[in-house]
C-alpha positions as CSV (number, residue, x, y, z in Angstrom):
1,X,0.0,0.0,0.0
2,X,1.6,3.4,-1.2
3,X,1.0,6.1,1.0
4,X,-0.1,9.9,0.1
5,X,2.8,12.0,-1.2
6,X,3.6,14.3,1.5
7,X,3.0,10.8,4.3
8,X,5.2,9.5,1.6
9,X,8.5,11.6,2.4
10,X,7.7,11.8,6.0
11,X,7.4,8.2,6.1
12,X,11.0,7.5,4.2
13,X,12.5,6.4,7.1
14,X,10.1,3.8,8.2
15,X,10.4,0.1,7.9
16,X,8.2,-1.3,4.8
17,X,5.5,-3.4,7.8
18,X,5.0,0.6,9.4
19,X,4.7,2.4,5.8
20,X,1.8,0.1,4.8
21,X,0.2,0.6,8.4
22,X,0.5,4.4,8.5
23,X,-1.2,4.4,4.3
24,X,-3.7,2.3,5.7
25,X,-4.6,4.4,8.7
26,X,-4.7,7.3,6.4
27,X,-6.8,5.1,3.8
28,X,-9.3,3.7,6.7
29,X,-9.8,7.1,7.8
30,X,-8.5,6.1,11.3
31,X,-6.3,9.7,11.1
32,X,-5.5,12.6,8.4
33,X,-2.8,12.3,6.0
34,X,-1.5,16.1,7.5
35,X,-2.0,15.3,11.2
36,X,0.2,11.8,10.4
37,X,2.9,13.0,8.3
38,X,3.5,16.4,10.8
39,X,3.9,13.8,13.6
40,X,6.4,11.4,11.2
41,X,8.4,15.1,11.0
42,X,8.8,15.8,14.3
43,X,9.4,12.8,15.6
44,X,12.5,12.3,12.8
45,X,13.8,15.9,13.8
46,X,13.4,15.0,17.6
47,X,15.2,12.2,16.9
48,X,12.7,9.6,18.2
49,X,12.4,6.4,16.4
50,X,8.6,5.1,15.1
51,X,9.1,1.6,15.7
52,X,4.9,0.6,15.8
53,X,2.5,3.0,14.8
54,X,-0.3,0.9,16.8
55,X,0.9,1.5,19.7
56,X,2.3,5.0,19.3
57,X,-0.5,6.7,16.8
58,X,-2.8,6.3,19.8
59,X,-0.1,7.1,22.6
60,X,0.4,10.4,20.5
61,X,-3.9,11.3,21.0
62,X,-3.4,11.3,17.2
63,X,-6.4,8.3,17.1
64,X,-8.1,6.1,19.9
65,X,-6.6,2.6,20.0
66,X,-10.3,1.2,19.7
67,X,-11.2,3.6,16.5
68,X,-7.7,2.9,14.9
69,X,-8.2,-0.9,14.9
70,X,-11.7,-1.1,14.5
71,X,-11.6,1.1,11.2
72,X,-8.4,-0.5,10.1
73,X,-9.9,-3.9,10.4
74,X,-13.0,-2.5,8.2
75,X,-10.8,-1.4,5.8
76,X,-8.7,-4.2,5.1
77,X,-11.5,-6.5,5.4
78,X,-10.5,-8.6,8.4
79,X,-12.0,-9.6,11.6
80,X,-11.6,-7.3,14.6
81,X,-11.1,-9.4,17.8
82,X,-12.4,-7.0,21.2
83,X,-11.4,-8.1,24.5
84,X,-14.2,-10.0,24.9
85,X,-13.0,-13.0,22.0
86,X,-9.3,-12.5,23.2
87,X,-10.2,-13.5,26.8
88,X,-12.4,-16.5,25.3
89,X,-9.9,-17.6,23.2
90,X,-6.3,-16.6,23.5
91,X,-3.9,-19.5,23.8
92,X,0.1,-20.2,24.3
93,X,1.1,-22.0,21.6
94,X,3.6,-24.6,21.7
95,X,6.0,-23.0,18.8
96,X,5.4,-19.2,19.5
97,X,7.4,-18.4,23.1
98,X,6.2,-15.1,24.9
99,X,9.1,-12.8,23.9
100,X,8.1,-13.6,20.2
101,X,4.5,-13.1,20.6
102,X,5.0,-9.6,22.3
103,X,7.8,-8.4,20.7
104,X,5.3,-8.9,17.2
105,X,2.3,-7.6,19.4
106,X,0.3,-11.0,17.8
107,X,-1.3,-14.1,20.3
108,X,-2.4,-17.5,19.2
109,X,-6.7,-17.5,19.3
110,X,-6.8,-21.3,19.6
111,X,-5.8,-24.4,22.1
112,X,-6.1,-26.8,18.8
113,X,-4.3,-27.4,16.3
114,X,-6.0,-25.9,13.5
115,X,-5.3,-24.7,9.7
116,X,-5.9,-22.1,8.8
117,X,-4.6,-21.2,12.6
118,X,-6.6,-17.8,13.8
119,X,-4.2,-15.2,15.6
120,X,-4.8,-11.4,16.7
121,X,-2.0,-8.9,15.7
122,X,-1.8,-5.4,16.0
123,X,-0.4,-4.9,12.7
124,X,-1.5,-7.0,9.9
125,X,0.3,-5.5,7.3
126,X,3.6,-6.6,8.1
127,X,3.8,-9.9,5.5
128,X,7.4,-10.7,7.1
129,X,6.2,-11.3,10.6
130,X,3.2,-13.2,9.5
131,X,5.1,-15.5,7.4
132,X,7.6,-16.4,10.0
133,X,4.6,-17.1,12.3
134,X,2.9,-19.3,10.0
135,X,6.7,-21.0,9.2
136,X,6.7,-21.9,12.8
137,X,3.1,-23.0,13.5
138,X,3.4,-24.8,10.4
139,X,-0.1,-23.4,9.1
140,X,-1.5,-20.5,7.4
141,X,-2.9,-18.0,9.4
142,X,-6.7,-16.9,9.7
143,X,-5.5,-12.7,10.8
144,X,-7.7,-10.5,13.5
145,X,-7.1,-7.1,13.9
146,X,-6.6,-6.7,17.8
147,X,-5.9,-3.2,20.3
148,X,-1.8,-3.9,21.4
149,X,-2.7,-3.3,24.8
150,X,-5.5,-6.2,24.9
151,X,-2.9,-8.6,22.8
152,X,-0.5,-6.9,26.1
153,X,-3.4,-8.0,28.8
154,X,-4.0,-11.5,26.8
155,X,-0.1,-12.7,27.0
156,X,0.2,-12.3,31.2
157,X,-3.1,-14.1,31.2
158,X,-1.6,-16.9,29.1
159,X,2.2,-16.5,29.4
160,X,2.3,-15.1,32.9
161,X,3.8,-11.4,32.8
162,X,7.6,-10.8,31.5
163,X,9.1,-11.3,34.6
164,X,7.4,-15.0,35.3
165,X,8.2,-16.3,31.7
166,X,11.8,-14.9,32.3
167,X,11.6,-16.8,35.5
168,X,10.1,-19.6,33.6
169,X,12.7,-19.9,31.7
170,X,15.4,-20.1,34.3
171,X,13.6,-22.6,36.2
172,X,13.6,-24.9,33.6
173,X,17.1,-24.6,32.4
174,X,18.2,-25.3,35.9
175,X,15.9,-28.7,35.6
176,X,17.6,-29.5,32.4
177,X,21.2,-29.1,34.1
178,X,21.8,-32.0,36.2
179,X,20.5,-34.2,33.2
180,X,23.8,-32.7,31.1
181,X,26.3,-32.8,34.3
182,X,27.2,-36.5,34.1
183,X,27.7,-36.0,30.4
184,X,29.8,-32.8,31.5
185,X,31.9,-34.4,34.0
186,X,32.5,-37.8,32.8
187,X,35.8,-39.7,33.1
188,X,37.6,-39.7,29.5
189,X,37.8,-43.1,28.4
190,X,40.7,-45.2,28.8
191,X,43.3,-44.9,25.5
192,X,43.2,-47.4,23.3
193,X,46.0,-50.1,24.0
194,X,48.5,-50.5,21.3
195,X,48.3,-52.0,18.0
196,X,50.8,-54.6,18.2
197,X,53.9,-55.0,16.2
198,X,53.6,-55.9,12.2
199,X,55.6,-58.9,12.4
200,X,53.3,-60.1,15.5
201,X,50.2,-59.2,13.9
202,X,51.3,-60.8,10.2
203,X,52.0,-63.6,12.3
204,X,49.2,-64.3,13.4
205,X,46.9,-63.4,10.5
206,X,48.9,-64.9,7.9
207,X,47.1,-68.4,8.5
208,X,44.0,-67.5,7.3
209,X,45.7,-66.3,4.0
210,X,46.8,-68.6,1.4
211,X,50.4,-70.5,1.1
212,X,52.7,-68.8,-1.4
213,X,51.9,-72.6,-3.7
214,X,48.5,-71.6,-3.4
215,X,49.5,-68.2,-5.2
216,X,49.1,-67.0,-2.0
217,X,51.4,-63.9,0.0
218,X,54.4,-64.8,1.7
219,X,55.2,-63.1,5.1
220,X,57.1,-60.3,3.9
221,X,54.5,-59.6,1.3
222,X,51.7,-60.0,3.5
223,X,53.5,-57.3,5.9
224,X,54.0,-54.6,3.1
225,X,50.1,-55.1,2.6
226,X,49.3,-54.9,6.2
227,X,51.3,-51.9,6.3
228,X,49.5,-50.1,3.3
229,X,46.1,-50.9,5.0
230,X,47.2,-48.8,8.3
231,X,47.7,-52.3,10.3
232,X,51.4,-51.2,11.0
233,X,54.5,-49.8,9.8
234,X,55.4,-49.7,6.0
């Protein structure tokens, strides 16, 4: 999605996922083109990075988080999921760990395997992100527009917050130690003894080789042979 020419410029330095969101607002009518691209400017001169525009356009009073995605949703021709149908159905999923899920502001709408799998995201304009997600589900995904903050309010309820996932985590690695310290601090195994000396060893296998009347290998021959096969010296 292109946005408006002046949005266009004031946009440059946004990612490709937050320049299709901020034409879309403009398109859904969510805010105005001028009011949009006068924030982009002053947030580049101020030096501030835009790093997710459904989380900051309403942060900024430039649009109400439940107008924004409600109109967006309209516009794109998605379905909106309200807090009500993200408390009913917001799952973990196996493959999509918290950090993931809010660091793509996106949460899994189904305990079942399912294909097409349904998920809420803040921004479903960014192709990337959904792609990997679907990679890693291994489905295609049915998208709902969803407020950040209720996709926030949804992962605690399902992850536990940021702090009891990281703690979680380190938990669980802990577990997983004492099954890797034997394998850690096992005894390296004895060398192996000595191959013993070519004459010894020809010795002893010559007998199950033929007699030199039997066109056969004589000792010395049989020890140069030996000795190219890595059974001894040369």
């Amino acid at each position: 999605m292109t946005p408006p020419p002046r949005l266009s410029r004031a946009a440059g330095a946004l990612s490709a996922a937050q320049a299709s969101y901020a034409a879309a607002a403009v398109a859904a009518g969510a805010v105005g083109e001028e009011a949009l691209a006068s924030w982009l400017e002053g947030e580049a001169a101020a030096g501030r990075a835009v790093y997710d525009l459904s989380e900051q356009l309403p942060a900024a009073g430039l649009v109400g988080e439940f107008e924004l995605t409600q109109r967006l949703a309209r516009h794109l021709g998605l379905p909106a999921a309200g807090d009500v149908e993200l408390e009913m159905f917001s799952s973990a999923h196996p493959a999509l760990d918290r950090a993931l899920c809010a660091e793509y502001g996106l949460v899994c709408l189904s305990d079942e395997p399912k294909s097409p799998l349904p998920v809420a995201v803040s921004n479903p304009l960014d192709a990337e992100v959904l792609a990997y997600v679907s990679s890693l589900v291994g489905a295609p995904l049915k998208v709902h527009v969803a407020r950040l903050s209720d996709i926030a309010r949804e992962l605690d309820a399902c992850y536990g917050t940021a702090e009891e996932w990281a703690r979680f985590l380190a938990e669980r690695e802990q577990e997983r130690a004492p099954e890797r310290a034997p394998e850690q601090g096992r005894e390296p195994a004895p060398p192996a003894p000595p191959a013993p000396p070519l004459d010894d060893e020809a010795e002893r296998l010559l007998p199950t080789w033929r007699t030199p009347e039997e066109d056969g290998y004589s000792i010395e021959e049989f020890k140069r042979l030996l000795g190219a096969l890595g059974r001894g010296g040369s």
